[in-house]
C-alpha positions in Angstrom: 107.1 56.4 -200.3 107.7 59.4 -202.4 109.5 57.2 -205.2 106.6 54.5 -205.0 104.4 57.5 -206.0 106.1 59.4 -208.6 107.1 56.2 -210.6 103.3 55.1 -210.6 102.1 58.1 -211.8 105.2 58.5 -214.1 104.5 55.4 -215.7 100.7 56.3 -216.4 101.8 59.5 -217.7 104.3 57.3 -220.3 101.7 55.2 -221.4 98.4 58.4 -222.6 101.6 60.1 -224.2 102.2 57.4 -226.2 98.3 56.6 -226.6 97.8 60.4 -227.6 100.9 59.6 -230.0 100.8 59.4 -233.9 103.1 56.3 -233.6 100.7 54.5 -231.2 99.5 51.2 -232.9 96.3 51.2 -234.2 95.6 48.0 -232.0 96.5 50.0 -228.5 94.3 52.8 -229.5 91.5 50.6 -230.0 91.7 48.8 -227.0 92.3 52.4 -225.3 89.1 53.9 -226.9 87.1 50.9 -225.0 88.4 50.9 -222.1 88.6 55.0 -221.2 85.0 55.6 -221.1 85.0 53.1 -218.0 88.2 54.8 -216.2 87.9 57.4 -213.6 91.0 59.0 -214.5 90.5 62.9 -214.8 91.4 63.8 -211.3 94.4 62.8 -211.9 94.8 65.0 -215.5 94.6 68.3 -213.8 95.1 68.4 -209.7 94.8 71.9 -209.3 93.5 75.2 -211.4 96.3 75.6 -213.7 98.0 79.6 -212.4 97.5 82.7 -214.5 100.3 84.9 -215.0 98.5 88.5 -215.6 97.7 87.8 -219.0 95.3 86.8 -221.4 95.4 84.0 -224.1 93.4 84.6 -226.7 92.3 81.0 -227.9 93.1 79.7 -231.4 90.7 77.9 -233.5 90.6 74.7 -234.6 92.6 75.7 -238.2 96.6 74.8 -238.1 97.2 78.0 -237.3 95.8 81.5 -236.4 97.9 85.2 -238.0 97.1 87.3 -235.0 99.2 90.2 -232.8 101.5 88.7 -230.3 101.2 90.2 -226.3 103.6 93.0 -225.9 105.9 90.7 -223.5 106.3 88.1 -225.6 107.1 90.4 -228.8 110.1 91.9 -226.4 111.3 88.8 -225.8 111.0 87.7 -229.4 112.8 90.6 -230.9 115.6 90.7 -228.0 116.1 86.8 -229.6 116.2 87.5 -233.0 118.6 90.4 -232.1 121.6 88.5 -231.0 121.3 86.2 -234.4 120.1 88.7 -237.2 122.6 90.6 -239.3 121.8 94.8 -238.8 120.2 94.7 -242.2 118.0 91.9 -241.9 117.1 93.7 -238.9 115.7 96.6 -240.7 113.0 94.2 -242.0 112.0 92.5 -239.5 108.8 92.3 -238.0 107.7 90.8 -234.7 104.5 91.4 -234.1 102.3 89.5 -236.3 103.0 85.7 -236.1 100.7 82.8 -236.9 99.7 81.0 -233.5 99.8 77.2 -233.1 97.4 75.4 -230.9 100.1 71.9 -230.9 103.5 71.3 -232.5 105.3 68.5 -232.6 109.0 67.7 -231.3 110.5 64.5 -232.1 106.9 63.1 -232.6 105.8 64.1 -229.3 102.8 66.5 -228.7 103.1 69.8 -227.0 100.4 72.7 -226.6 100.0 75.8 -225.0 98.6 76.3 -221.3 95.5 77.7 -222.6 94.8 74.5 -225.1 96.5 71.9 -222.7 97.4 72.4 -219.5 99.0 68.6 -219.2 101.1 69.2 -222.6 102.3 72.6 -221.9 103.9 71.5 -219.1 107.7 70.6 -220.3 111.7 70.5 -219.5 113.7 72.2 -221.8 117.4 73.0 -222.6 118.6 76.2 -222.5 121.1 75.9 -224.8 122.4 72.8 -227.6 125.4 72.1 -225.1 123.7 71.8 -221.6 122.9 68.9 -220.3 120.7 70.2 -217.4 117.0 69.9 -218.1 114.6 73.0 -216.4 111.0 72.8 -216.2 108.5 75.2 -218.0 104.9 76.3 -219.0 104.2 77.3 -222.4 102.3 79.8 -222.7 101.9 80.4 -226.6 103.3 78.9 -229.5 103.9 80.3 -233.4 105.2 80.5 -236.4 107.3 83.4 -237.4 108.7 84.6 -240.7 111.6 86.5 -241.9 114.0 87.5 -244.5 117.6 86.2 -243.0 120.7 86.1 -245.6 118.1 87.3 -248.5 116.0 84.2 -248.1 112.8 83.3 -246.6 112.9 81.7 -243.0 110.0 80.3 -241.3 110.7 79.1 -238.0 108.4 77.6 -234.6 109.1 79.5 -231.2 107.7 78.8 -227.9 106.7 81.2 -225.4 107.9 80.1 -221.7 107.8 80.7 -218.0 110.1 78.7 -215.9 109.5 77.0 -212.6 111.3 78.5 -209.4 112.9 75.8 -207.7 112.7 75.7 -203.9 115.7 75.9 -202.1 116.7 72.9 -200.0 119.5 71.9 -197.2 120.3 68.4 -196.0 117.4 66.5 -194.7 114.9 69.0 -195.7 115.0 67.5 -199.5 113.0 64.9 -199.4 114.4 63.2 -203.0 118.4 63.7 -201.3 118.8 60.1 -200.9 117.0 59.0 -204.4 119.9 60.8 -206.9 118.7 58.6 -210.0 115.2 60.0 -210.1 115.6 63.7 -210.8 112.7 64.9 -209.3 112.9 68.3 -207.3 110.5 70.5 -205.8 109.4 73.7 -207.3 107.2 76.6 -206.4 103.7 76.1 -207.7 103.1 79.6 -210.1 105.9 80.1 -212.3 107.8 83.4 -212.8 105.9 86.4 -214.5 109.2 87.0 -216.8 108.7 85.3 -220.3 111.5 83.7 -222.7 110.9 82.7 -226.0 112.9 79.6 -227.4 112.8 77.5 -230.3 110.4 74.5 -229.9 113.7 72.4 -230.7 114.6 73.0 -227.6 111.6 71.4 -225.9 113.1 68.1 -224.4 110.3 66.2 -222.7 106.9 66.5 -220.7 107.0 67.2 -217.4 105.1 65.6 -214.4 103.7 67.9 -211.8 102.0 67.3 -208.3 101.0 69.2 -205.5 103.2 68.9 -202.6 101.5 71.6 -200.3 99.8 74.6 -200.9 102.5 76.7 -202.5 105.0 74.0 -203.9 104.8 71.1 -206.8 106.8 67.8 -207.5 108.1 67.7 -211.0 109.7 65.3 -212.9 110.8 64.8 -216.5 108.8 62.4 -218.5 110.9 59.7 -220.5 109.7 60.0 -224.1 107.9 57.4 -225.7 108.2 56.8 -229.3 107.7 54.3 -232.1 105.8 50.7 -231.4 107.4 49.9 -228.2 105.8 50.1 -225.2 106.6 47.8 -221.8 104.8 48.0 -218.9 106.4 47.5 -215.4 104.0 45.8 -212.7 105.3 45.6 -209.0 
């Protein structure tokens, strides 16, 4: 039952990235455009409130991109970063504080936003490093643009602000995905941690599908991306 589920509503979550895509055909679109005013899909969008983590996000405007103050937490975690990669005189310049905010970016031509723009595209599995294979699931809370002098050049590079999922502890029969290895879905804790990591948006793998499972705990999956002008639709 579980697996009926979660490939249903991965599939459906395949098919709007792709229509919400820059690669979709112009034909799909259209057809799209007539048929979602007669589709009662938004209760499926957003299941529950999206959780707050004790701060506040200051919404963008519609420009590219906004040069504002980033919160304190997410500065410290931006500077311990740029720490372990900066030379101790390009340090001496640096300055993390004022970065130009993003309301979307773009990762292999796949849309991704911040919780407070898009709750549905914030929610994502990354890598934690260019050699793991092991995807972990995140919300982003803020991306931006920051600039720097590295090596006596100019460097302009997109980070993301993150806070990972908890994943729940399970034991034998208690895991209700033990006997489906192949689908990768685990269950995680609902509100993800308070602590947050800032990584490089190249780091973003894939979307991530989330739904309730009770009242404290969520189903997630990774999202196969979709890309170019290939799309095939499975019907059981």
């Amino acid at each position: 039952m579980e697996s009926t589920v979660l490939n249903t509503f991965s599939r459906r979550a395949n098919l709007l990235t792709l229509l919400s895509s820059d690669n979709c055909p112009p034909i799909l679109k259209e057809s799209w455009n007539q048929m979602h005013p007669h589709l009662n899909i938004s209760d499926l969008d957003i299941p529950f409130n999206p959780p707050t983590h004790g701060h506040n996000c200051q919404k963008a405007s519609n420009r590219k991109a906004v040069y504002d103050e980033l919160d304190i937490d997410i500065e410290e975690s931006l500077r311990s970063y740029l720490h372990e990669h900066l030379s101790v005189h390009d340090l001496l310049t640096l300055n993390t504080k004022h970065v130009h905010k993003l309301r979307r970016c773009h990762v292999n031509n796949i849309l991704y936003m911040p919780s407070y723009a898009s709750v549905a595209h914030s929610l994502v599995y990354i890598r934690e490093s260019s050699t793991q294979t092991l995807l972990v699931p995140v919300e982003i809370r803020e991306i931006f643009e920051h600039s720097r002098i590295q090596d006596g050049r100019v460097v302009m590079e997109n980070f993301a602000a993150v806070h990972y999922f908890r994943e729940k502890e399970l034991t034998g029969r208690d895991d209700p995905f033990r006997d489906f290895p192949d689908f990768r879905a685990a269950l995680y804790y609902r509100v993800p941690g308070d602590k947050v990591a800032v990584i490089r948006v190249d780091q973003i793998d894939c979307h991530a599908n989330q739904r309730p499972w009770d009242e404290e705990t969520v189903v997630m999956r990774g999202i196969n991306r979709v890309s170019g002008y290939y799309l095939i639709i499975i019907l059981h």
